[in-house]
C-alpha positions in Angstrom: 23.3 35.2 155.6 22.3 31.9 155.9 21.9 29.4 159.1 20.4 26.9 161.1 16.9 28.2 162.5 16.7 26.4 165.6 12.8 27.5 166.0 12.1 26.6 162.4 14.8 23.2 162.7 15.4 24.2 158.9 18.6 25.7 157.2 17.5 29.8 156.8 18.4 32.6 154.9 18.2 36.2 156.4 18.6 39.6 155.2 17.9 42.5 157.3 18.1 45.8 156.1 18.2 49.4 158.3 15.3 51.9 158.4 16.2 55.7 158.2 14.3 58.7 159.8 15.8 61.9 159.3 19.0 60.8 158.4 19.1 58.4 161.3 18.3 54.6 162.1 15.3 54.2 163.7 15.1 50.7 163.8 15.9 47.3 161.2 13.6 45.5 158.6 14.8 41.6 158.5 13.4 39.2 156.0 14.5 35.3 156.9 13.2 32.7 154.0 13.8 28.8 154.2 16.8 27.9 152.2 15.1 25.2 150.2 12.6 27.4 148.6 14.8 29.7 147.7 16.9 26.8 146.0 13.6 25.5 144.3 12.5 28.6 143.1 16.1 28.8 141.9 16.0 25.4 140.2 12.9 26.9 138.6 14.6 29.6 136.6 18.1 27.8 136.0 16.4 25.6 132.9 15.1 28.6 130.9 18.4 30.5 131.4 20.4 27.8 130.1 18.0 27.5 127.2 18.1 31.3 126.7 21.8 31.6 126.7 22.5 28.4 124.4 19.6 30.4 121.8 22.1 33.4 122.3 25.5 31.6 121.9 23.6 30.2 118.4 22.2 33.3 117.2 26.0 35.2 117.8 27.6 32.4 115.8 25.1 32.1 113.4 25.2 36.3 112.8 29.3 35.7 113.2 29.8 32.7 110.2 27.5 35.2 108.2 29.3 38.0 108.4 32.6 35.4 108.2 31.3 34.3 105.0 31.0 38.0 103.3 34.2 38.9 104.5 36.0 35.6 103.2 34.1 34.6 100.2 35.9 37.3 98.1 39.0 36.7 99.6 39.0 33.2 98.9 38.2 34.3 95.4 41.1 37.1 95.3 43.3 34.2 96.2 42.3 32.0 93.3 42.4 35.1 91.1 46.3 35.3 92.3 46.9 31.8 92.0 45.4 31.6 88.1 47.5 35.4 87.8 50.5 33.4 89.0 50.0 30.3 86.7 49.8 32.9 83.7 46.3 32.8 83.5 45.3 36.5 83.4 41.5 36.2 82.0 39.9 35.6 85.3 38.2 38.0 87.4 37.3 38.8 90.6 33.2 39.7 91.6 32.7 42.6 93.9 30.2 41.7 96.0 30.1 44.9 98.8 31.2 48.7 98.8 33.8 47.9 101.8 37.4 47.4 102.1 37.0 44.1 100.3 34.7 45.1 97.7 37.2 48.3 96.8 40.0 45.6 97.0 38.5 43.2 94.6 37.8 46.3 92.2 41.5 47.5 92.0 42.8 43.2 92.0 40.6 43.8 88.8 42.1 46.8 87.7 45.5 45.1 88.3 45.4 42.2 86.5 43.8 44.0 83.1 47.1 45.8 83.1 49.2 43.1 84.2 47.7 40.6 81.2 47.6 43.9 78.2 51.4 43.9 79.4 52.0 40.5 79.4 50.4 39.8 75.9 52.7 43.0 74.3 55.6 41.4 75.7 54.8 37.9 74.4 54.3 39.9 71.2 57.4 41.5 71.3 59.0 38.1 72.3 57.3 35.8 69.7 58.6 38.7 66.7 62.1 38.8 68.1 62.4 34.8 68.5 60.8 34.7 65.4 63.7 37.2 63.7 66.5 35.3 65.4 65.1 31.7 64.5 65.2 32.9 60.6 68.3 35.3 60.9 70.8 34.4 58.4 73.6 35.5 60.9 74.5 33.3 63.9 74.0 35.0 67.1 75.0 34.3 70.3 74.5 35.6 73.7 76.9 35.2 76.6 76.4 36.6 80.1 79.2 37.9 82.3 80.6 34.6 83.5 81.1 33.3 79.9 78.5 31.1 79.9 76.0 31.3 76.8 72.2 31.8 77.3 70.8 31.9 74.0 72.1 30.8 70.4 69.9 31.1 67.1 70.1 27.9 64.5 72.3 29.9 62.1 75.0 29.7 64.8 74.3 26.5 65.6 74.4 25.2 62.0 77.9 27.0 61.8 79.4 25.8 65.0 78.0 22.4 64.0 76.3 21.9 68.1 72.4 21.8 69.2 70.6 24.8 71.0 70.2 22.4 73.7 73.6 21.5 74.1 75.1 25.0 73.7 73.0 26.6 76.3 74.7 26.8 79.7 78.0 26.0 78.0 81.0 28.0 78.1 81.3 30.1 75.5 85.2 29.0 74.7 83.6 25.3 74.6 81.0 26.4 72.0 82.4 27.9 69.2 86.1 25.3 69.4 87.6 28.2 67.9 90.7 30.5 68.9 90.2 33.2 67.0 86.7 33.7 67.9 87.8 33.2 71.7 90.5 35.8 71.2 88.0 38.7 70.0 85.7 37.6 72.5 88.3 37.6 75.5 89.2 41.4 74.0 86.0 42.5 74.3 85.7 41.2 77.6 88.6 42.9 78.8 88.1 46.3 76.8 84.5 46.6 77.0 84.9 47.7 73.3 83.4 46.2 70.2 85.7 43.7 68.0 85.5 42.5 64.7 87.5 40.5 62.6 87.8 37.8 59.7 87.9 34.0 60.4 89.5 31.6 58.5 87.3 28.3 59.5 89.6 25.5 57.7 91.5 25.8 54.4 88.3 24.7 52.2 87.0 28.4 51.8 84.8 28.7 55.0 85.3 32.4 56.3 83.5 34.1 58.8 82.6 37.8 60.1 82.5 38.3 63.9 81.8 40.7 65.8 81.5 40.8 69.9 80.1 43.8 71.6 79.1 43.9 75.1 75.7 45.2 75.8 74.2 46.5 79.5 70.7 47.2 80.1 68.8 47.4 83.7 68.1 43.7 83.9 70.5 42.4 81.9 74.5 42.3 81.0 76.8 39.9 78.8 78.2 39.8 75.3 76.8 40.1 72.3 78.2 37.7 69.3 77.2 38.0 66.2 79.1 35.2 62.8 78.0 36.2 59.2 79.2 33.5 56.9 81.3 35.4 54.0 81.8 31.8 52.8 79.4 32.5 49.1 80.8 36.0 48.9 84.4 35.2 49.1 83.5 32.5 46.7 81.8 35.0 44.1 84.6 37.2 44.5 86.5 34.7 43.6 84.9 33.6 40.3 84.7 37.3 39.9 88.3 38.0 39.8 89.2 34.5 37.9 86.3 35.6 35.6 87.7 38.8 34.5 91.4 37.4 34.6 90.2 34.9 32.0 88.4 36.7 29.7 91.4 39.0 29.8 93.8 36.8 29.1 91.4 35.3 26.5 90.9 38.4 24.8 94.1 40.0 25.0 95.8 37.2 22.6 93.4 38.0 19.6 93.4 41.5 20.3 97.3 41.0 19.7 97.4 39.1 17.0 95.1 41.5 15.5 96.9 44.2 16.4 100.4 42.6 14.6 98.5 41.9 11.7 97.3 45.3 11.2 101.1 46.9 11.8 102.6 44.8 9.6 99.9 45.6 6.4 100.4 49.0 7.7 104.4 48.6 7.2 104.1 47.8 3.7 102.5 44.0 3.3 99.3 46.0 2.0 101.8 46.1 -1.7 102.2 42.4 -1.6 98.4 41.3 -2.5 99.5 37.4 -1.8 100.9 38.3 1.7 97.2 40.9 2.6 95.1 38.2 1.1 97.2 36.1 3.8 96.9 38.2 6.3 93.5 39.4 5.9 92.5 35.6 6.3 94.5 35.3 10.2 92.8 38.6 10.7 89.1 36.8 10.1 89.9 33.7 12.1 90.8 36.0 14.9 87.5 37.9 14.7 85.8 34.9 14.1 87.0 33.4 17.6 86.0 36.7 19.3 82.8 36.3 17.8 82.2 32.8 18.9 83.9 33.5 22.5 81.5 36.7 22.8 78.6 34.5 21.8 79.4 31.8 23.6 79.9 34.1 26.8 75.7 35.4 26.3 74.2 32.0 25.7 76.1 30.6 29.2 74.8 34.2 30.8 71.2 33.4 29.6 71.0 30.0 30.7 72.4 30.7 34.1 70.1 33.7 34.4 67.5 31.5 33.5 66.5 33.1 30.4 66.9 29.9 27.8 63.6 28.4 27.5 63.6 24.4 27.3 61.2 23.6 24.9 60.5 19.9 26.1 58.6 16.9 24.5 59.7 13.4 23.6 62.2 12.9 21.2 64.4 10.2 19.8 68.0 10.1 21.2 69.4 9.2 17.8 67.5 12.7 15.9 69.8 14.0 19.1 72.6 12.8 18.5 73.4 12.0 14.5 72.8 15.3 13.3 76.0 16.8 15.1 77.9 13.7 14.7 77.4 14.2 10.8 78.4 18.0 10.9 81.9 17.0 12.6 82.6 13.8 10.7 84.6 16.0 7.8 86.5 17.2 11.1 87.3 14.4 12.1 88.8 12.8 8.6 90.6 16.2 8.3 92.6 15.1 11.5 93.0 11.2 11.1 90.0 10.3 13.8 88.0 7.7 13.4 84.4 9.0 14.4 82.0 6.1 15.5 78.1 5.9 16.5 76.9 3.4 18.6 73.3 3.9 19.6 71.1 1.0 21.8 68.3 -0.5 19.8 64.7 0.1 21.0 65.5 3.3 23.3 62.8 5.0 25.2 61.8 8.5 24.0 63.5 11.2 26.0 61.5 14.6 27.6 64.4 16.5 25.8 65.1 20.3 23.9 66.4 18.7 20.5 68.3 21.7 19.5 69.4 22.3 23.4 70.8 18.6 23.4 72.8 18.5 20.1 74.5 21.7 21.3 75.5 19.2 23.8 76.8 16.8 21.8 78.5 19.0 19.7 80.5 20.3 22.3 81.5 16.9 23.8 82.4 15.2 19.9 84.2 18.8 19.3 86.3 18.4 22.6 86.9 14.4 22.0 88.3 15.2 18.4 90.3 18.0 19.3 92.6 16.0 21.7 92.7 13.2 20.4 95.4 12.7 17.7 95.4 11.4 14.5 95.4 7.5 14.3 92.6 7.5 17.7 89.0 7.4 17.9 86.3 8.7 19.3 83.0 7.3 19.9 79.5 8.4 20.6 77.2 6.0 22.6 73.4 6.3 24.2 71.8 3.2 26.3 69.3 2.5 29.1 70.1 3.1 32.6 68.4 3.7 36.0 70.0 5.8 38.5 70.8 3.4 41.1 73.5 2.5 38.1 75.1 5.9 38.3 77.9 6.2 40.4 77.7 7.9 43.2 79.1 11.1 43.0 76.9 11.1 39.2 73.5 10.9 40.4 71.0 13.9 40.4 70.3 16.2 43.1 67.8 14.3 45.0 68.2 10.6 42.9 67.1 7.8 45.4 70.6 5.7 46.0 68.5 2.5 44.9 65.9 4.3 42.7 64.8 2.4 39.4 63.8 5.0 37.6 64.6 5.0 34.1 66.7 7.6 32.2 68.9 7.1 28.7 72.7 7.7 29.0 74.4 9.3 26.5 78.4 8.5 26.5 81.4 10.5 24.5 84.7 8.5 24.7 88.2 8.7 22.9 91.3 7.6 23.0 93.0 10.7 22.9 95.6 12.2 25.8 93.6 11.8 28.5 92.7 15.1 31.5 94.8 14.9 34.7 93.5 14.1 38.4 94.8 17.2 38.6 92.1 19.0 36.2 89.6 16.7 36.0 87.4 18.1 39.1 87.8 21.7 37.4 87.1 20.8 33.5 83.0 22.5 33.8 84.5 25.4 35.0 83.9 28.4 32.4 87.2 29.4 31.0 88.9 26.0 32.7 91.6 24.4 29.8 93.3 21.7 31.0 95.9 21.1 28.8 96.9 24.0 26.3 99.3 22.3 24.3 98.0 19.4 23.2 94.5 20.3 21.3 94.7 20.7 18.0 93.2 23.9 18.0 92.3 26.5 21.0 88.9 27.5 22.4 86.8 29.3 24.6 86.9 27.0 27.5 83.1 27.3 27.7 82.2 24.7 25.7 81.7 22.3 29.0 80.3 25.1 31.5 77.3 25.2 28.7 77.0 21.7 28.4 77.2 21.1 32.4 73.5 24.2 32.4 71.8 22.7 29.9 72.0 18.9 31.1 71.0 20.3 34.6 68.5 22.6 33.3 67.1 18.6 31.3 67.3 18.0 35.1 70.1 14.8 34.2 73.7 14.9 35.6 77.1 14.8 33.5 80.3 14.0 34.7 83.9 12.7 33.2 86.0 10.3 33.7 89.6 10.1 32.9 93.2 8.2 32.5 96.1 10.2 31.6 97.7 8.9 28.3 94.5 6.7 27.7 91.6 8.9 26.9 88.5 10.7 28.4 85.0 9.5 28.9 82.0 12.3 29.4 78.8 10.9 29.9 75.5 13.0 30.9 72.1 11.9 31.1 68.3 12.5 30.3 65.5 11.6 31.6 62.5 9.3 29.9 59.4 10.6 28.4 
């Protein structure tokens, strides 16, 4: 306790204590001290304490950022290991630093993200393959998910639905493909769940397509599967096909008759009249002789389609291409009353030309010219300079330039016969195509123009006709300059 001493005339402190003797108090033991000297000696101490507890609070701070530090470092750098995992970036790692908790942790992160990118890279894989398939499918596909709305579309189907992949996506699929056939199998597979196929007229210029719609439904994912095959070529092949054999059918099966008659009739008895056999006999020849030519005619258009005719190319002079038929059919020509003319351009370039290749070209025009033209007309063969920015448009090669200078020689075959329809006139290089039956003087094969049309475009030149009814025909066709 502390107070006022009166004695002393100073502020005290006491403490008294009891003294024990056999379990009892004897008596008391009392200490008094002056209160400023226990303040001084207290103000003594207070200056080291302070010092040695500030020393303390450092040292636990110090020893608490340390451990801090080992505990966060590797978490910090597990989080920028998840952030760079998150970004796609699976090649960093993390660096176990202890055996605890966090060390352990670090090791499986590790372990986690070596699966995570071996995953991720065979999936890319697998990704980059399949986009790769569908980017260079020849089949449009498109994929639709529940609501209709399309979420992937190769370029073959946009190329036939005439729309961008851009555009498409996130469309409706009735908006996409414009079409109500298509929309009708789709809407029936919707509301069937089973597949559909079917056959699409496009438009009324040949364009057909296959398509199918099945739905499909995996774990992730659900929609509608669409796949268009353009049967556009095929139809088209089967088409030539079946006009191919109906042709050579037809074009066979009137020799074949006449043959036939011919051989009844000697059988009935002309073989006793030797003037009426010999006559016979002859019509029996020129029958075989047309099946011949037809036949041959047939394997030299298979070869040069097939590629099998060999050009052999080097400069030559238009006119060694061109008189040497023209001679050979000028007897034809007087035989039927048609005046046969040559004009050729002094001074010509050489052409890059097949001699033989080109006068079978000729020949076939001058052949064609005199056979429908009558008697009293002419026909006239022609060759001058051009360029093809001269052609006209629908003449020029595959890949001309529209104002190209580049030279070429232009051989023309005009008469003044009857004249092709703009009926015919688109069809006349067809093999087997006659446009007018009745009024050549003479029939043919009808492949006569399909050989010339390969072997101008195998010269890599263009031919093409033009044509008044009752006025005659112009063919002209073109080579290029050695």
């Amino acid at each position: 306790a502390t107070r006022f001493s009166a004695t002393l005339g100073q502020e005290m402190m006491y403490g008294a204590v009891p003294i024990y003797a056999d379990n009892e108090v004897v008596g008391f033991a009392r200490v008094a001290l002056p209160l400023d000297q226990i303040e001084r000696s207290v103000a003594r101490l207070r200056q080291p304490l302070i010092v040695i507890a500030i020393a303390a609070a450092i040292a636990v701070l110090l020893v608490a950022l340390f451990i801090a530090g080992r505990i966060a470092r590797p978490v910090e750098q597990l989080t920028v290991v998840a952030d760079r995992m998150a970004s796609g970036d699976f090649s960093m790692r993390g660096s176990p630093t202890t055996r605890d908790e966090v060390g352990r942790l670090t090791i499986a992160f590790n372990r986690m993200a070596e699966e995570l990118e071996d995953k991720v890279t065979r999936l890319t894989r697998e990704r980059s393959r399949l986009e790769a398939i569908l980017e260079n499918l020849a089949d449009g596909i498109i994929i639709a998910d529940p609501k209709g709305d399309v979420r992937l579309i190769n370029p073959a189907a946009s190329e036939l639905l005439k729309t961008t992949q851009a555009t498409a996506r996130g469309s409706s699929f009735a908006n996409v493909v414009r079409h109500h056939q298509i929309i009708d199998l789709w809407q029936k597979c919707r509301s069937s769940g089973q597949i559909q196929a079917g056959a699409v007229e496009i438009d009324r210029q040949g364009i057909f397509w296959q398509v199918i719609v099945t739905t499909f439904q995996e774990a992730y994912a659900q929609g509608y599967l669409v796949i268009i095959q353009d049967l556009s070529r095929i139809r088209r092949l089967e088409t030539v096909r079946r006009d191919f054999v109906s042709n050579i059918s037809h074009e066979l099966r009137t020799p074949l008759a006449s043959l036939r008659a011919l051989t009844e009739t000697l059988r009935d008895g002309a073989l006793d009249d030797p003037p009426a056999a010999e006559r016979f006999l002859d019509r029996m020849e020129t029958e075989i002789d047309s099946l011949t030519q037809m036949v041959e005619e047939l394997l030299e258009l298979s070869r040069i389609e097939s590629g099998q005719v060999a050009l052999r190319l080097k400069p030559s002079d238009v006119a060694d291409i061109i008189l040497p038929p023209v001679e050979r059919l000028s007897t034809q020509a007087e035989r039927y009353g048609v005046l046969l003319n040559v004009d050729i351009a002094p001074d010509l370039p050489l052409v890059l030309a097949d001699t033989e290749r080109l006068r079978q070209v000729v020949s076939n025009l001058v052949h064609n010219a005199i056979k429908f033209t009558p008697t009293g007309g002419s026909v006239t063969v022609r060759a001058y300079s051009g360029r093809e920015n001269q052609l006209p448009r629908g003449a020029r090669p595959p890949g001309a330039s529209i104002t190209g200078p580049w030279p070429l020689v232009i051989v023309e075959v005009s008469d003044t016969g009857y004249g092709i329809s703009d009926r015919d006139l688109p069809r006349i290089f067809e093999r087997f195509y006659k446009a007018d039956r009745s009024r050549g003087r003479t029939g043919g094969t009808g492949l006569g123009l399909s050989i010339a049309r390969h072997l101008v475009e195998s010269h890599k030149g263009v031919i093409w006709a033009e044509s008044v009814e009752g006025r005659g025909s112009t063919f002209r066709f073109t080579v290029p300059v050695a």
